[in-house]
PyMOL Python script that loads the backbone (N, CA, C, O; Angstrom):
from pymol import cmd

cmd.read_pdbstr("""\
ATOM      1  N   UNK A   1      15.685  46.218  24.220  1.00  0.00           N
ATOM      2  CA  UNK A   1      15.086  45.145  24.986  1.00  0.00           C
ATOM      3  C   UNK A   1      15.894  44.959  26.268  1.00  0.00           C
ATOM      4  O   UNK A   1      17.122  45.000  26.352  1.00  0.00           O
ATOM      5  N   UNK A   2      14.977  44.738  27.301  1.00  0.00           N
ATOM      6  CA  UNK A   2      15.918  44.959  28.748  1.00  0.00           C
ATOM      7  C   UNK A   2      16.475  43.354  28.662  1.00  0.00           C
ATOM      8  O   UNK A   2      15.893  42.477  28.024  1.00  0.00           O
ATOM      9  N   UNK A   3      17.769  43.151  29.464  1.00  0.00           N
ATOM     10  CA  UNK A   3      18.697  41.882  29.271  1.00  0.00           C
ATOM     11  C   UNK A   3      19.225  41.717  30.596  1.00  0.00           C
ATOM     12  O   UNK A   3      19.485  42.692  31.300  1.00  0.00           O
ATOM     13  N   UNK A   4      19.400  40.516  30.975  1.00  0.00           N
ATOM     14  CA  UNK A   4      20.094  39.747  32.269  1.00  0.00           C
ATOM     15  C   UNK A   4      20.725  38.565  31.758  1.00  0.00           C
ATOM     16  O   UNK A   4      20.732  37.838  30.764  1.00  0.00           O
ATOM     17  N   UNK A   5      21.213  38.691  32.808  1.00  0.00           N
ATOM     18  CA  UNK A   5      23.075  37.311  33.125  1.00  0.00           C
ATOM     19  C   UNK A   5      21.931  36.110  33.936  1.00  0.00           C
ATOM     20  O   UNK A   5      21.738  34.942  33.596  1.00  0.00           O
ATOM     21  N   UNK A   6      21.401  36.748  34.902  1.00  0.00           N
ATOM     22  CA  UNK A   6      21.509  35.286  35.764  1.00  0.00           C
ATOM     23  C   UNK A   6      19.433  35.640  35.823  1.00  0.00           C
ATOM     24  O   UNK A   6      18.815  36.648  36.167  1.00  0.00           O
ATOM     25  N   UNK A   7      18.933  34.228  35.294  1.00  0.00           N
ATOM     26  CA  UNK A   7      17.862  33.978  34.948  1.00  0.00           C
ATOM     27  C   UNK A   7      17.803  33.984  36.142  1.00  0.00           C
ATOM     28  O   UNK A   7      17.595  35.116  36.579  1.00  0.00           O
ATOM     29  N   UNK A   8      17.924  32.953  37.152  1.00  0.00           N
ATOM     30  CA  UNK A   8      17.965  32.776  38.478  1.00  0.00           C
ATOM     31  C   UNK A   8      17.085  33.933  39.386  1.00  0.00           C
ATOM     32  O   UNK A   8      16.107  33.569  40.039  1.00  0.00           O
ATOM     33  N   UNK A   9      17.441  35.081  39.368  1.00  0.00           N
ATOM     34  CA  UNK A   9      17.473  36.180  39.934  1.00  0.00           C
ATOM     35  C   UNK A   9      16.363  37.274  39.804  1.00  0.00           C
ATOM     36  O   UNK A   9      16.136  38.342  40.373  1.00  0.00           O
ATOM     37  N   UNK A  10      15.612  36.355  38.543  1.00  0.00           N
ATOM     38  CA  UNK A  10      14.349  36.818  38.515  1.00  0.00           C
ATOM     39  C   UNK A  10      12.862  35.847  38.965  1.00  0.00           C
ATOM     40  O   UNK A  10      12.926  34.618  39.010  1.00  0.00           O
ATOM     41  N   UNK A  11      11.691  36.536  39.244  1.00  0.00           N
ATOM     42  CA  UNK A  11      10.717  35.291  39.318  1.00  0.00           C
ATOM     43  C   UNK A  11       9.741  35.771  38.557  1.00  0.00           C
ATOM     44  O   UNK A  11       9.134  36.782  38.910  1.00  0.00           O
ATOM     45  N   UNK A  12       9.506  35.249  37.636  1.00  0.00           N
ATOM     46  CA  UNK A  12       7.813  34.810  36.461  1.00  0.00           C
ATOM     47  C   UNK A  12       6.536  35.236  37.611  1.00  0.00           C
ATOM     48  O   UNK A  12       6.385  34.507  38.591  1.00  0.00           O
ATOM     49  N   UNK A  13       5.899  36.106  37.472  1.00  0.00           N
ATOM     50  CA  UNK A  13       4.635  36.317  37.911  1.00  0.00           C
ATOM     51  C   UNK A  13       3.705  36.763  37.293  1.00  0.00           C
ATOM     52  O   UNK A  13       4.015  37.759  36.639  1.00  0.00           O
ATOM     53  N   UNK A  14       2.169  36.307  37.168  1.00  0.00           N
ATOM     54  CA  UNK A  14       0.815  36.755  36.219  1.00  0.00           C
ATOM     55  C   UNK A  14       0.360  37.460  37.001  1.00  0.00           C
ATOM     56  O   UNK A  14      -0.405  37.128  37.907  1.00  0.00           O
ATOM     57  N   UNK A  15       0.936  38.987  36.665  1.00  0.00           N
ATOM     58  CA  UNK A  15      -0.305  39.956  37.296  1.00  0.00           C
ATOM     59  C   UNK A  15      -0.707  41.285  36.172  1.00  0.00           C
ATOM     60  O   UNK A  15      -0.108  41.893  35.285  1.00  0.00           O
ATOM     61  N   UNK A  16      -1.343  41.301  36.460  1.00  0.00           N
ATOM     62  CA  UNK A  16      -2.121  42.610  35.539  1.00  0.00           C
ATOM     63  C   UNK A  16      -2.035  43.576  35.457  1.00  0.00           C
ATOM     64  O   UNK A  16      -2.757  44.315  34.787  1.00  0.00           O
ATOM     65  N   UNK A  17      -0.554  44.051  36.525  1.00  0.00           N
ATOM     66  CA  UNK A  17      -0.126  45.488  36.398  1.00  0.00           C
ATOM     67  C   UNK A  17       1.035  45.101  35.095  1.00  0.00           C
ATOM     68  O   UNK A  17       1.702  45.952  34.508  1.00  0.00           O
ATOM     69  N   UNK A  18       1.057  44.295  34.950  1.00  0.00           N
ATOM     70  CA  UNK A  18       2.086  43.957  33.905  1.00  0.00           C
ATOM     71  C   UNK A  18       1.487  44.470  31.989  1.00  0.00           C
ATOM     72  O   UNK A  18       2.109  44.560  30.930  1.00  0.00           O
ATOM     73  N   UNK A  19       0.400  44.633  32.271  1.00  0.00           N
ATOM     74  CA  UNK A  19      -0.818  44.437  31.437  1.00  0.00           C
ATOM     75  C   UNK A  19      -1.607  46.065  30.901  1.00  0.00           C
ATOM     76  O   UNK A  19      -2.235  46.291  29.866  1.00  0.00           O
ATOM     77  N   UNK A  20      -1.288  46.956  31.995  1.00  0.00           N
ATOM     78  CA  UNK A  20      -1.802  48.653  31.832  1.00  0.00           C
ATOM     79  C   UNK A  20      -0.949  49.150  31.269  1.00  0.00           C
ATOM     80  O   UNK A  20       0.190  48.712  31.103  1.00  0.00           O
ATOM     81  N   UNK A  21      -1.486  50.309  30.839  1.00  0.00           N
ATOM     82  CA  UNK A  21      -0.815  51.157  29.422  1.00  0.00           C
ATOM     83  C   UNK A  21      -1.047  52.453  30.590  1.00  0.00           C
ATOM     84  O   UNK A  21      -2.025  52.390  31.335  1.00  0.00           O
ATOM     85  N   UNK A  22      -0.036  53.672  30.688  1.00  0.00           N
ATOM     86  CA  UNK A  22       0.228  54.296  31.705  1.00  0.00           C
ATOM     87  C   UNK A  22       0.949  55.548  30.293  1.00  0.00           C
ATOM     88  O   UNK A  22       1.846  55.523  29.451  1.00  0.00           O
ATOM     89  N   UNK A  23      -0.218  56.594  30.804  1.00  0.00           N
ATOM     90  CA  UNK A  23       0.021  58.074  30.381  1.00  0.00           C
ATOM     91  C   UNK A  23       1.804  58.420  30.779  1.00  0.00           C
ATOM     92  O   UNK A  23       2.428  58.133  31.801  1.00  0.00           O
ATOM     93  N   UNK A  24       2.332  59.242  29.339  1.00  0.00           N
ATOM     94  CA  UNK A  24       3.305  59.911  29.692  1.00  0.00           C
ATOM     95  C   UNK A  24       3.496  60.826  31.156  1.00  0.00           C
ATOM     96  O   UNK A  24       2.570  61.636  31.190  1.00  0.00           O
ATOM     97  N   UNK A  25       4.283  60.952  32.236  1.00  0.00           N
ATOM     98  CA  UNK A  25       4.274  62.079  33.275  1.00  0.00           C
ATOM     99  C   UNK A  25       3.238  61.662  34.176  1.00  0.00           C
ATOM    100  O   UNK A  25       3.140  62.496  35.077  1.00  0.00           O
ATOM    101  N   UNK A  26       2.362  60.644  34.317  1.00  0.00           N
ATOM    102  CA  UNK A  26       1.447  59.770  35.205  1.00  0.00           C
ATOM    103  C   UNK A  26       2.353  58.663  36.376  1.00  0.00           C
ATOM    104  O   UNK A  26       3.381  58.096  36.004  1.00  0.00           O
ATOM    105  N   UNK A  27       1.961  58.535  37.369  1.00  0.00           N
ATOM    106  CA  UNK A  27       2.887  58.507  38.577  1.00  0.00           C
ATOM    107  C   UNK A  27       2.877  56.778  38.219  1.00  0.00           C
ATOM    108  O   UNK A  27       2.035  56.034  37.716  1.00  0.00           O
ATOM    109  N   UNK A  28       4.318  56.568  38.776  1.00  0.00           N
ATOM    110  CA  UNK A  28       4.585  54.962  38.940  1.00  0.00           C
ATOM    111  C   UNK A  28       3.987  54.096  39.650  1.00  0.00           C
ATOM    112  O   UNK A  28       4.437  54.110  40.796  1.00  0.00           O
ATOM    113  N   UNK A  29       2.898  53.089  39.447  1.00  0.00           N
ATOM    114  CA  UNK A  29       2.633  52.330  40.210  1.00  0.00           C
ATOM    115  C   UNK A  29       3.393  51.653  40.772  1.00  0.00           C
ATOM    116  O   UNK A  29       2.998  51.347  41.897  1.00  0.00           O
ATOM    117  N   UNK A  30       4.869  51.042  40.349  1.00  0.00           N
ATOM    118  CA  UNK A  30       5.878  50.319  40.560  1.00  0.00           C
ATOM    119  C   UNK A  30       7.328  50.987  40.744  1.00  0.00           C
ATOM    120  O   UNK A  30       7.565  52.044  40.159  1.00  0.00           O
ATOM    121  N   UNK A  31       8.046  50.534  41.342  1.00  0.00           N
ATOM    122  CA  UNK A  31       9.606  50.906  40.549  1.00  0.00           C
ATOM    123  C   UNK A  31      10.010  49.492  39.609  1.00  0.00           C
ATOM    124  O   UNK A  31       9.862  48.296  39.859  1.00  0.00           O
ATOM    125  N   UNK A  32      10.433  50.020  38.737  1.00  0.00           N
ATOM    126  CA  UNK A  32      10.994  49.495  38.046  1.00  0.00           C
ATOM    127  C   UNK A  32      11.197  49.901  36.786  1.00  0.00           C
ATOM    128  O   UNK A  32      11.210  51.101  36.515  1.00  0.00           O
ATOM    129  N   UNK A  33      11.403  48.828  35.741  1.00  0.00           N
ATOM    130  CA  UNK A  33      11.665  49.232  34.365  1.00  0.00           C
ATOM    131  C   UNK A  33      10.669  49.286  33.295  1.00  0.00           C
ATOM    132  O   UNK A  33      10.193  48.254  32.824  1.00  0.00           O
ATOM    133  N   UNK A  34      10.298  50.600  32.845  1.00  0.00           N
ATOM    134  CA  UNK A  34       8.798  50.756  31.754  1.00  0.00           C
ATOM    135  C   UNK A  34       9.496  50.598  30.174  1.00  0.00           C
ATOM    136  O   UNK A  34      10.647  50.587  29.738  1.00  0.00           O
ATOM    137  N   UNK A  35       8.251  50.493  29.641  1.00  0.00           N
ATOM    138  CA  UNK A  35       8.591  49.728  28.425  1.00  0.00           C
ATOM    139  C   UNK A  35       7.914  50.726  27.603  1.00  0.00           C
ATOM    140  O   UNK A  35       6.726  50.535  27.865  1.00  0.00           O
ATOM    141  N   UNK A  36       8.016  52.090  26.399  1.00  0.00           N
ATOM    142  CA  UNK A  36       6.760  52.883  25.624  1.00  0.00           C
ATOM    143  C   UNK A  36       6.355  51.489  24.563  1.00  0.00           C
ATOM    144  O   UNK A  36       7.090  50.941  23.741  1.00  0.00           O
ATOM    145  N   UNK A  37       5.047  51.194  24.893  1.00  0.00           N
ATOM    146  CA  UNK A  37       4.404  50.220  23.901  1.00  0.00           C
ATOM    147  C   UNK A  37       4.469  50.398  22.168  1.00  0.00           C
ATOM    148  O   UNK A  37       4.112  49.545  21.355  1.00  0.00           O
ATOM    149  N   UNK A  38       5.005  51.694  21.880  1.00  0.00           N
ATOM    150  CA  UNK A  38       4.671  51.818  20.601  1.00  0.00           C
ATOM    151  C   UNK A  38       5.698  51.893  20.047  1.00  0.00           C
ATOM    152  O   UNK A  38       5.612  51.697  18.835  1.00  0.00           O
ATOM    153  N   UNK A  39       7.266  52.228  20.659  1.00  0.00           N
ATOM    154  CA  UNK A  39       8.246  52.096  20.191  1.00  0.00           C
ATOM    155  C   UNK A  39       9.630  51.017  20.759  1.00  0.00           C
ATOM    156  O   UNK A  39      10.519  50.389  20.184  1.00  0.00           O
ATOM    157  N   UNK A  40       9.268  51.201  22.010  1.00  0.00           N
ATOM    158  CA  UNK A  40       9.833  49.866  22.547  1.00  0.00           C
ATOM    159  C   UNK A  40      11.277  50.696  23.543  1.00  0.00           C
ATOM    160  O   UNK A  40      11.931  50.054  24.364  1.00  0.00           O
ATOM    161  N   UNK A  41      11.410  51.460  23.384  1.00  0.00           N
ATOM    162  CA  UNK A  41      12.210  52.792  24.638  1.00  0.00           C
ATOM    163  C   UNK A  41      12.006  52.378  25.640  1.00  0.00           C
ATOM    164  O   UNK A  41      10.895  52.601  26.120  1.00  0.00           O
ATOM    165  N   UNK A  42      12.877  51.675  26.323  1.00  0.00           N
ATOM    166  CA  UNK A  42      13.021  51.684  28.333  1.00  0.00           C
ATOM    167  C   UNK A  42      13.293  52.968  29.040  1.00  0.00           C
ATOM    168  O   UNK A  42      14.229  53.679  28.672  1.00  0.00           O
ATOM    169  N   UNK A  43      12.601  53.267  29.937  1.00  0.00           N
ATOM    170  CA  UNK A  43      12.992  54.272  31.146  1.00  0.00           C
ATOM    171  C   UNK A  43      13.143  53.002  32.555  1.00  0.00           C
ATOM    172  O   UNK A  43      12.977  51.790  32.684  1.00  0.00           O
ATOM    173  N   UNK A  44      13.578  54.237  33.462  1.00  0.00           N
ATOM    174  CA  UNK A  44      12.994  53.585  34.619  1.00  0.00           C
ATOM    175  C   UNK A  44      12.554  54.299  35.323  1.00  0.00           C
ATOM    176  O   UNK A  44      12.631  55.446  34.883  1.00  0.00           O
ATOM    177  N   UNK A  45      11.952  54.208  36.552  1.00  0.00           N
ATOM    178  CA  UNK A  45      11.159  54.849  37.354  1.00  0.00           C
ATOM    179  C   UNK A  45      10.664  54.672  38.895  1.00  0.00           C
ATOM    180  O   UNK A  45      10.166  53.662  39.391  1.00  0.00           O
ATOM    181  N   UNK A  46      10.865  55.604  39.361  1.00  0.00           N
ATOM    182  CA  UNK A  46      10.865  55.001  41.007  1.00  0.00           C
ATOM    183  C   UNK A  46       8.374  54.963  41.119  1.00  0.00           C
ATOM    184  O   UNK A  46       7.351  55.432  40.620  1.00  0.00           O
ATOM    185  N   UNK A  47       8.914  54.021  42.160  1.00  0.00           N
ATOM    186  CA  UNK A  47       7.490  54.299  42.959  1.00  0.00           C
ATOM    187  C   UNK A  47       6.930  55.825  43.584  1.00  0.00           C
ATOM    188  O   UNK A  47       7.481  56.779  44.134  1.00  0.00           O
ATOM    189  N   UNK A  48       5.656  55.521  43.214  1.00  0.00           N
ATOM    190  CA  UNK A  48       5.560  57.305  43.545  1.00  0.00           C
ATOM    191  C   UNK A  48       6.158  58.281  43.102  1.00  0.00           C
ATOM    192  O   UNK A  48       6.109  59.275  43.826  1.00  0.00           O
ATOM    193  N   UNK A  49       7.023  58.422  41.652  1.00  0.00           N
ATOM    194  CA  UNK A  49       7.633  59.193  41.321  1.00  0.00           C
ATOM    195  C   UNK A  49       7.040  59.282  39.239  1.00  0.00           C
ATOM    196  O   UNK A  49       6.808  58.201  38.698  1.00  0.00           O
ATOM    197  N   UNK A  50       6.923  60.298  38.585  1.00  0.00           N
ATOM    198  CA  UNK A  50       6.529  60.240  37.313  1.00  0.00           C
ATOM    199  C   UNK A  50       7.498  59.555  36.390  1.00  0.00           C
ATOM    200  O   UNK A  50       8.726  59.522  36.473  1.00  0.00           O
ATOM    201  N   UNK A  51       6.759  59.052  35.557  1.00  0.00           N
ATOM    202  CA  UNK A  51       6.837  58.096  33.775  1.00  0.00           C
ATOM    203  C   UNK A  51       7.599  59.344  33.839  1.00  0.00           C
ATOM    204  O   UNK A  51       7.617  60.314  34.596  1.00  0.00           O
ATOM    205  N   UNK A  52       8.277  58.949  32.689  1.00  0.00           N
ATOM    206  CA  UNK A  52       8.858  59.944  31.879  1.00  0.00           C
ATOM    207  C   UNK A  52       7.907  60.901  30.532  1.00  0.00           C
ATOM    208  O   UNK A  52       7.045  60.578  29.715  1.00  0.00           O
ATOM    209  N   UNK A  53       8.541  62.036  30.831  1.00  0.00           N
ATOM    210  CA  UNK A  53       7.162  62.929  30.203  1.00  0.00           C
ATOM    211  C   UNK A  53       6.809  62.522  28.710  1.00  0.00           C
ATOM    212  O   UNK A  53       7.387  61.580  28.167  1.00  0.00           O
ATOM    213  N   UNK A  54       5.737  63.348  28.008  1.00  0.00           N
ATOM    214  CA  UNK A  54       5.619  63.363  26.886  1.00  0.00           C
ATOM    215  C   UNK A  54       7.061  63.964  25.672  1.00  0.00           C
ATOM    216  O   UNK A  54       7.303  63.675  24.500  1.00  0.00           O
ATOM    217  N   UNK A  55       7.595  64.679  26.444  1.00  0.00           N
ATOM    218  CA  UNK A  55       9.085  64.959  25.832  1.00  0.00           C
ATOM    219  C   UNK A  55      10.466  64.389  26.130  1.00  0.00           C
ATOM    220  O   UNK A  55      11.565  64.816  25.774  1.00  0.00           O
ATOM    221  N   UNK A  56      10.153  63.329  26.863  1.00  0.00           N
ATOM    222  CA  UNK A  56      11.101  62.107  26.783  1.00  0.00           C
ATOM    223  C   UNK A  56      11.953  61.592  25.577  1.00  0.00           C
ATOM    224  O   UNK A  56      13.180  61.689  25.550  1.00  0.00           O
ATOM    225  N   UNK A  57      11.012  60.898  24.334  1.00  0.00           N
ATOM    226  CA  UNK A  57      11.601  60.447  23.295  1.00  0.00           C
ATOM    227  C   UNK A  57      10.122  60.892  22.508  1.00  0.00           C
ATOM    228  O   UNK A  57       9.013  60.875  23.042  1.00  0.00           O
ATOM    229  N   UNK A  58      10.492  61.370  20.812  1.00  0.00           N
ATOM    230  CA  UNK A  58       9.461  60.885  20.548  1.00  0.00           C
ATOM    231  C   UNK A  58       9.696  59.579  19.308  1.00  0.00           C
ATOM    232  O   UNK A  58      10.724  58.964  19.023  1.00  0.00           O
ATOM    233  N   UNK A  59       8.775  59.506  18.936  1.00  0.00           N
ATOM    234  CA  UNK A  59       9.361  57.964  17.517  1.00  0.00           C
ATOM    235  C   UNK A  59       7.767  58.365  16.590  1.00  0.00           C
ATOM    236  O   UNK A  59       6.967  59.277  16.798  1.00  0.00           O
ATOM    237  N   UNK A  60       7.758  57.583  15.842  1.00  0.00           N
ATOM    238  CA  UNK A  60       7.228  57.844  14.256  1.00  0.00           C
ATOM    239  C   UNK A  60       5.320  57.840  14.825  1.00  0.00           C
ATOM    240  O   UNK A  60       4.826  56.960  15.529  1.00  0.00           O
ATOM    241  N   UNK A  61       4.591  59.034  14.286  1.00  0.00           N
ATOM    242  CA  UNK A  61       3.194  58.655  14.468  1.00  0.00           C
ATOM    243  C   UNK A  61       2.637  57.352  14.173  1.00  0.00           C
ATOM    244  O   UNK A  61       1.873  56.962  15.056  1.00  0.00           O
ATOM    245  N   UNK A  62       2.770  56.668  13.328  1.00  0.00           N
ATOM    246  CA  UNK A  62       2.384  55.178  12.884  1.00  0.00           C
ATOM    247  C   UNK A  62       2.573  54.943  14.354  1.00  0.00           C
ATOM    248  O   UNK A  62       1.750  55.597  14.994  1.00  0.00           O
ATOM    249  N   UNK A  63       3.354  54.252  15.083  1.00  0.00           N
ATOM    250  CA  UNK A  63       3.135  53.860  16.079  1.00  0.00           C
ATOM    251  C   UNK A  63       2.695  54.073  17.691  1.00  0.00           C
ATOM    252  O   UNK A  63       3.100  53.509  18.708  1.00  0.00           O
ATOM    253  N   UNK A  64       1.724  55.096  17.492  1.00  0.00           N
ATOM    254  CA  UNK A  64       0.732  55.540  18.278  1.00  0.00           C
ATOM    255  C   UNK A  64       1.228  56.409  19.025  1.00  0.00           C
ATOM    256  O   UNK A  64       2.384  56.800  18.863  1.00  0.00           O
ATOM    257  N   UNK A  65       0.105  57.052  20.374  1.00  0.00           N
ATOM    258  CA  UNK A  65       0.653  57.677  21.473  1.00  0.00           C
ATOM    259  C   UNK A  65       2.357  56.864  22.228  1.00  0.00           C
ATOM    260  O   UNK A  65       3.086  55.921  21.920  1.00  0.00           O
ATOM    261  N   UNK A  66       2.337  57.536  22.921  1.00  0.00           N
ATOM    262  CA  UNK A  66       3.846  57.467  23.858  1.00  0.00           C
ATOM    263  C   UNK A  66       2.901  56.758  25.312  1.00  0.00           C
ATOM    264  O   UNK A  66       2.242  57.431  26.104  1.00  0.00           O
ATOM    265  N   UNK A  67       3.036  55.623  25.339  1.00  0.00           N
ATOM    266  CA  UNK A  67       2.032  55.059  26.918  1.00  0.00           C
ATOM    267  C   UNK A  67       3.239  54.101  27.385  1.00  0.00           C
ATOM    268  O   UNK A  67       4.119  53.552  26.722  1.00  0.00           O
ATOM    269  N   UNK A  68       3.045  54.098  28.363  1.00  0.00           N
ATOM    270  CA  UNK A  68       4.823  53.000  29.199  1.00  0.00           C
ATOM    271  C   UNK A  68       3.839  51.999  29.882  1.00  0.00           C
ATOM    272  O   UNK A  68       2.754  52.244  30.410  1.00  0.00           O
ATOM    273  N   UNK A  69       4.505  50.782  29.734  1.00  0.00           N
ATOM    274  CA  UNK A  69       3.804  49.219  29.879  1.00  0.00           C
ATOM    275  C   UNK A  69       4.981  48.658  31.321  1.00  0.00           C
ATOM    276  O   UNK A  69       6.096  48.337  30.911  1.00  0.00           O
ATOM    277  N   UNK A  70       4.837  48.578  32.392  1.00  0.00           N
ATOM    278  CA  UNK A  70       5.892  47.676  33.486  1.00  0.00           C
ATOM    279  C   UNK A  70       6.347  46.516  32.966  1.00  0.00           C
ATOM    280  O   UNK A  70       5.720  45.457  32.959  1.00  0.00           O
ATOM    281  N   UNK A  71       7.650  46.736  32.442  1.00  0.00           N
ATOM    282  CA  UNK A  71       8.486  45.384  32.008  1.00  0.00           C
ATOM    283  C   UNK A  71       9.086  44.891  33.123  1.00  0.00           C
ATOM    284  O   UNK A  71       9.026  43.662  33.091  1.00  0.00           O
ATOM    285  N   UNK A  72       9.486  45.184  33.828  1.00  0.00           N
ATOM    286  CA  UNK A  72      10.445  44.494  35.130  1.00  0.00           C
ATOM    287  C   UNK A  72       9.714  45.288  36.236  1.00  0.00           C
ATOM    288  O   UNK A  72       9.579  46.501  36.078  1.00  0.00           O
ATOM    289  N   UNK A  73       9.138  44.561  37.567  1.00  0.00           N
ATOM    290  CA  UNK A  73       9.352  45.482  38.366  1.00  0.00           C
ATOM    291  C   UNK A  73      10.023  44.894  39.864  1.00  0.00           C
ATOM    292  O   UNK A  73       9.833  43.769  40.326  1.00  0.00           O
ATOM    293  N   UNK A  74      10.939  46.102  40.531  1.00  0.00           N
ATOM    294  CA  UNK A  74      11.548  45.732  41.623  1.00  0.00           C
ATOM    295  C   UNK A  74      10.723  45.193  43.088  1.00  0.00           C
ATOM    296  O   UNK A  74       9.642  45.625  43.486  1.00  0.00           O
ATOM    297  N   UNK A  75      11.393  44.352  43.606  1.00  0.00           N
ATOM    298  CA  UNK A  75      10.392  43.851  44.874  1.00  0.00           C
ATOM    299  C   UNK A  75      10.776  44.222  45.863  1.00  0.00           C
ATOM    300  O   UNK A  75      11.993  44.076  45.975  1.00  0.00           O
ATOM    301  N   UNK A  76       9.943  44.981  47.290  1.00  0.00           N
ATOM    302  CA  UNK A  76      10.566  45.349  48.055  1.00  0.00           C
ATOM    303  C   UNK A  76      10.205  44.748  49.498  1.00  0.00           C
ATOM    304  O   UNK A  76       9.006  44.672  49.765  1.00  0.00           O
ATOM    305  N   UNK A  77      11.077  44.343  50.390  1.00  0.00           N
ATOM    306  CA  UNK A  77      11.050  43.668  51.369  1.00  0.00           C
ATOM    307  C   UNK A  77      11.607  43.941  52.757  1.00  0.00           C
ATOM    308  O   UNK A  77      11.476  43.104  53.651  1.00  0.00           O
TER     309      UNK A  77
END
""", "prot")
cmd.dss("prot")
cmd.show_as("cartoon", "prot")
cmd.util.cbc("prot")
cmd.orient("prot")
């Protein structure tokens, strides 16, 4: 589970990229930190640059394909 010191330093936002399920080796909508929905494995990942492949990690069939969910993403300004 991804972890921080200073709450502060983040901001709460409802958006719906937060919300897509994103093919192994399928390009980053974001940079930031992906989440595999079925086992719970962080990568990270630049913008414009690929998820981590299908031979990344694997974890137990019971818990489905390998798809990466945007847990954190960086803001750029």
């Amino acid at each position: 589970m991804a972890q921080y010191k200073y709450g502060n330093q983040l901001s709460h936002v409802n958006n719906d990229a937060f919300d897509t399920l994103h093919n192994p080796g399928a390009t980053a909508p974001f940079s930031g930190i992906y989440k595999c929905a079925g086992c719970g494995i962080e990568a990270v990942s630049a913008h414009g640059h690929s998820l981590p492949p299908q031979n990344h990690h694997q974890h137990e069939p019971n818990l489905g394909p390998i798809r990466w969910r945007l847990l954190v993403a960086s803001s750029h300004r």
